[in-house]
N, C-alpha and C positions, 0 to 999 in steps of 0.2 A: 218529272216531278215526283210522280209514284214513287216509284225508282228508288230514287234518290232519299227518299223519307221511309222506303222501308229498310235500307241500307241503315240509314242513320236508326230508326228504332230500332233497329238487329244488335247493331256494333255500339251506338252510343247511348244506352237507356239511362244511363245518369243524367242526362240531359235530355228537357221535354221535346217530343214529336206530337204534336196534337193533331185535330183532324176538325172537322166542324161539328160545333153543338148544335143540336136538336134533336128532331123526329125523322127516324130515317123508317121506312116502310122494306120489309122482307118478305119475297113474294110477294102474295095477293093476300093479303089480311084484311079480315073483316070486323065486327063491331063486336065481336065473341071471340077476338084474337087474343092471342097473352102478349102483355107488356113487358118487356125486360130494359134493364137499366145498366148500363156497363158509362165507363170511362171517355176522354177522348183522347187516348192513348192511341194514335196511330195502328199501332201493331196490334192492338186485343182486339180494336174493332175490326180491322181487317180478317182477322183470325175468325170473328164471329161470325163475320157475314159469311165465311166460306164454312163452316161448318151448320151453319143455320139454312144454308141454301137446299132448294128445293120443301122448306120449311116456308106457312104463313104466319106472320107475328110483327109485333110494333116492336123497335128498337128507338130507345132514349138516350141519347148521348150525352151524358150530364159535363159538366166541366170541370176537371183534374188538373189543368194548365198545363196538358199534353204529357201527362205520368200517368204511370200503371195503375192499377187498382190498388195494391198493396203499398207501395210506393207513397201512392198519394191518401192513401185513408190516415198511415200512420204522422205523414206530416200536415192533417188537417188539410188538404187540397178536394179528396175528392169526400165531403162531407155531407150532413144533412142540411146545410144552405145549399149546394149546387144540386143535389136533386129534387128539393123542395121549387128550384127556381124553373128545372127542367121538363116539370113536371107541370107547370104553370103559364110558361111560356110557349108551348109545345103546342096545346090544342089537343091532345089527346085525350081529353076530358069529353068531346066533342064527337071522337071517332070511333068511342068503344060504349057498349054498357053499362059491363061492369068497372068494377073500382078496386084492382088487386095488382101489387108492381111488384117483379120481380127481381132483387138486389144481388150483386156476386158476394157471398158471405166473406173475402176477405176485404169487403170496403167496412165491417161491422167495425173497426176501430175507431172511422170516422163518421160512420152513418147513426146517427140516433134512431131506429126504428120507429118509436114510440110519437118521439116529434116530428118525423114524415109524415105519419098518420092524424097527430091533430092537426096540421098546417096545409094538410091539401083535401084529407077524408079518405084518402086513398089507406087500404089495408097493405099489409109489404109481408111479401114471404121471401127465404132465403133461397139462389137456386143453387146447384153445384160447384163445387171448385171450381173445377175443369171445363173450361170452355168445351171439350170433346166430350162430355156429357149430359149437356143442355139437350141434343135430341130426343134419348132415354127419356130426358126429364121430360120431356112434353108431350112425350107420346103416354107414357106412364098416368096423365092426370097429374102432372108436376106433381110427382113424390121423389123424393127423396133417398135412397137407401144409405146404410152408413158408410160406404165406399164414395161416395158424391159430394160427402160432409167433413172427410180430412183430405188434408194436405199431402200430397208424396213427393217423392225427390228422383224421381228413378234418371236413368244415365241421361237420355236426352233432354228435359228439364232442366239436369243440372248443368250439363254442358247452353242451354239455350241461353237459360239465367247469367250464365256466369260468363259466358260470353259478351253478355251485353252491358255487363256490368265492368268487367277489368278490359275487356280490349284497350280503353283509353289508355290504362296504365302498361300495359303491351308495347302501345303505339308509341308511347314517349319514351321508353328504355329504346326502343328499335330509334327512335331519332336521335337520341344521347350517344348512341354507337356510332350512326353515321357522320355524326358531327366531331366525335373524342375517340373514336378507335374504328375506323371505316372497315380495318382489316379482320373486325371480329363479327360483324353484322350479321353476315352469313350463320356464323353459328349462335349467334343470339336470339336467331329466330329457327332454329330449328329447335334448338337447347328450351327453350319458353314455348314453342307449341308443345312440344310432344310432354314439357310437365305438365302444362295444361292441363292436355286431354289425361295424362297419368293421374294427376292426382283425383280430376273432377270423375273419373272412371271408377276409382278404387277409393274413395274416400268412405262409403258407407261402411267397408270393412276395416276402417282402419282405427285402431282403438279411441275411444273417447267419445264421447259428444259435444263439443266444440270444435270450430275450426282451428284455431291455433293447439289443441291440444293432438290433433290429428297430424298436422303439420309436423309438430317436435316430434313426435315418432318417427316421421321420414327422415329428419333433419339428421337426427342422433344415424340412422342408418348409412345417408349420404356421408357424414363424418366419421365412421367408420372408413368406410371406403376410399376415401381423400387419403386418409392417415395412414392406410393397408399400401396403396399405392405410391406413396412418397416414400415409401419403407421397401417397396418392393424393386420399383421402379422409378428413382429418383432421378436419372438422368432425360426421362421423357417424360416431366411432370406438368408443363405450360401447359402443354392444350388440357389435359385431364384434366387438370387442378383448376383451370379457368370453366370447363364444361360442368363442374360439379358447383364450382362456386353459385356459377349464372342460375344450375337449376336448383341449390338453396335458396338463393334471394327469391327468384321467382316464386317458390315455393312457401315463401313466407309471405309473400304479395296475395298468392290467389289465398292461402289459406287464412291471415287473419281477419279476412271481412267475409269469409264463407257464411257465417250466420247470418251474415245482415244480404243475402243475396236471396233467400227464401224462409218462409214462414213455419220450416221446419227445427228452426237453432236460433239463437238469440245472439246478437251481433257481437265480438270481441270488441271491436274497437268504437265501437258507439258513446261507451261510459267512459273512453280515455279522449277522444275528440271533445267530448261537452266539457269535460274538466280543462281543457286548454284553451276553452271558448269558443272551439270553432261550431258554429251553429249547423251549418251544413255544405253537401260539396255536390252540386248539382240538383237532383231529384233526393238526395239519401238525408235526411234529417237528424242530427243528433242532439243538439240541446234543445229544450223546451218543451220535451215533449215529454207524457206519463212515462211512456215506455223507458224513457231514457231514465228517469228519475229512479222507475224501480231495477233496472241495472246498474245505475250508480250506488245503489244503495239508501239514498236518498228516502224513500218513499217504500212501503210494503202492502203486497197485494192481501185485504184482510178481509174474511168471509163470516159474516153474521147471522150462523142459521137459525137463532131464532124471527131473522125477520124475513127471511126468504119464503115468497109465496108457493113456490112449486111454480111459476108459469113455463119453466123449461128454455128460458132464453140464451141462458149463458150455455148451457148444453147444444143448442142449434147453432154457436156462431163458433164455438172453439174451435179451430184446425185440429186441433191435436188431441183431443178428446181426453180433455184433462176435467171436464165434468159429469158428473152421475145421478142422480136421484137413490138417494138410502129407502128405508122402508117405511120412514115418514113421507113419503113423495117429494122431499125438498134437497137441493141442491146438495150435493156433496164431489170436495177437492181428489179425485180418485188417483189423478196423474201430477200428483207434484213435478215430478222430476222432467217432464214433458213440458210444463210451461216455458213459451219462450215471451210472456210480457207481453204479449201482441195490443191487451187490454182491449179484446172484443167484448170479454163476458161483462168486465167492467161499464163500459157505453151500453152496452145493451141490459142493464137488468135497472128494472124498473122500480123496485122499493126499497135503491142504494141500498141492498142485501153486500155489496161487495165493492171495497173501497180503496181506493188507493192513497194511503195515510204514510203522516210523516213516522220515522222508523220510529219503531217502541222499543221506550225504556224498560229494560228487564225492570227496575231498580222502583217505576213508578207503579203504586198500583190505582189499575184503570177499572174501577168499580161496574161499569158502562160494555165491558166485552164480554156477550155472553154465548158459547159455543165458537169461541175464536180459533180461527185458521189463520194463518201466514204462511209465506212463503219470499223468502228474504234470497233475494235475485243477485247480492252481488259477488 
């Protein structure tokens, strides 16, 4: 049964693998042990107990309806109701002293910090990305450094993500082959891995920052090549022309939902699914959600520093560290061009300093914005 659900959280993360919610105990942890809170994602928690091992600490497994952290923060799954409830049900009130919970800062889109803490009394601090730097963090006096607080994409990440996200769509081209061209099979699966692993390898160097903008780069160069070859060698053009095709198409499969695979790029096709009404396909959410509103255009991310207290919230949750403090100590938008929407700093900032409004009219004047920032997503 393991097995079999880590296979499927490996290969099918579109669709939920859950695990049991509660209080799971790592090592021998005592009454001055640190609480941490993750998901019940099959695969995180698995990941955590093995990187936490030989570590003492309480582990909360709050309820995401067996999706990721990011996953489920952005589609309201793994939220401040499920850890508030995790938190309560658990009995860990009972098992420790103190009262301080430690949250993976890409659930900040769905976690209210603010209302965990009036709702249970518990204090909430943010811990690292990376499940593989939770040790650091604990050995450290749970600090923080700014390597712990962004997001990165590096080859095995992107291959792990993106694995577990498009194999489904893999799996169904390789069954469309066996059913409608049984004689191509064979190369449709060599043709579709090895773009795979090509493009998920090579895509940080490949111009743009989106994934479909990345993609037409390849695209335009594979159609070169098609066009060079049919000119060159037209009499042996079937296999070629079919090997080139397979790896365009796939190559427009793995790249236009590349953004929506990590919290590093904001999804291409998120704002074209909500506009067709499809609300969502598995675990991946596109209509109804802020995110989706401010890449549709819909809605613009707008920052009010005259009302921004300095408490540094939006700065501790961004991935991408697209906030700063000016020399007034209060918030300031440093990294536009890095926002990918995630709408952490948004959940997270406590004197609606930063809103997510319907889009402004050049045309109206809005007497009411003062020190106004935007950032127009679509």
């Amino acid at each position: 049964m393991n097995l079999f659900k880590y296979v499927w959280g490996m290969l099918f993360r579109l669709f939920p693998c859950p695990t049991r919610i509660g209080l799971q105990r790592i090592g021998n942890p005592g009454r001055n042990s640190p609480v941490l809170v993750t998901c019940n994602f099959y695969i995180t928690v698995r990941r955590l107990l093995r990187k936490l091992r030989g570590l003492d600490a309480w582990l909360l497994i709050a309820d995401s309806k067996g999706v990721n952290v990011w996953c489920a923060a952005g589609g309201n799954e793994f939220d401040t109701r499920s850890v508030v409830s995790v938190v309560k049900t658990s009995g860990i009130g009972d098992l420790v002293e103190h009262r301080r919970l430690i949250l993976p800062p890409l659930g900040a889109p769905g976690i209210q910090a603010n209302e965990v803490e009036q709702q249970t009394g518990w204090s909430v601090k943010w811990g690292p990305i990376r499940i593989k730097d939770i040790p650091d963090y604990l050995k450290n006096g749970q600090h923080r450094n700014e390597n712990m607080k962004r997001v990165t994409y590096d080859w095995l990440e992107r291959l792990d993500t993106a694995m577990g996200s498009l194999f489904p769509f893999f799996l169904l081209g390789a069954i469309g082959f066996l059913i409608f061209g049984p004689n191509l099979l064979m190369e449709y699966l060599v043709v579709g891995a090895a773009t795979f692993v090509f493009f998920m390898l090579t895509c940080p160097w490949l111009p743009g920052n989106r994934g479909l903008t990345k993609v037409i780069f390849v695209e335009v160069i594979l159609l070169g090549i098609l066009i060079a070859n049919l000119m060159v060698n037209p009499q042996n053009r079937f296999l070629t022309q079919t090997h080139i095709i397979m790896a365009m198409i796939m190559l427009f499969v793995y790249g236009s939902e590349l953004g929506g695979l990590a919290s590093t790029m904001s999804s291409d096709f998120d704002a074209y699914l909500s506009r067709l009404g499809i609300k969502s396909i598995g675990n991946a959410f596109f209509a109804g959600t802020l995110r989706t509103a401010l890449l549709t255009g819909h809605r613009v991310l707008t920052y009010y520093q005259d009302t921004c207290n300095g408490c540094r919230s939006c700065i501790e949750v961004c991935p991408m560290g697209c906030w700063g403090l000016n020399e007034n100590k209060r918030a300031q938008f440093i990294n536009k061009d890095h926002c990918t929407a995630c709408c952490a700093c948004l959940v997270q900032c406590q004197v609606e300093a930063i809103k997510a409004e319907p889009k402004f009219n050049p045309d109206k004047k809005d007497k009411e914005r003062v020190a106004h920032e935007s950032l127009d997503k679509r």
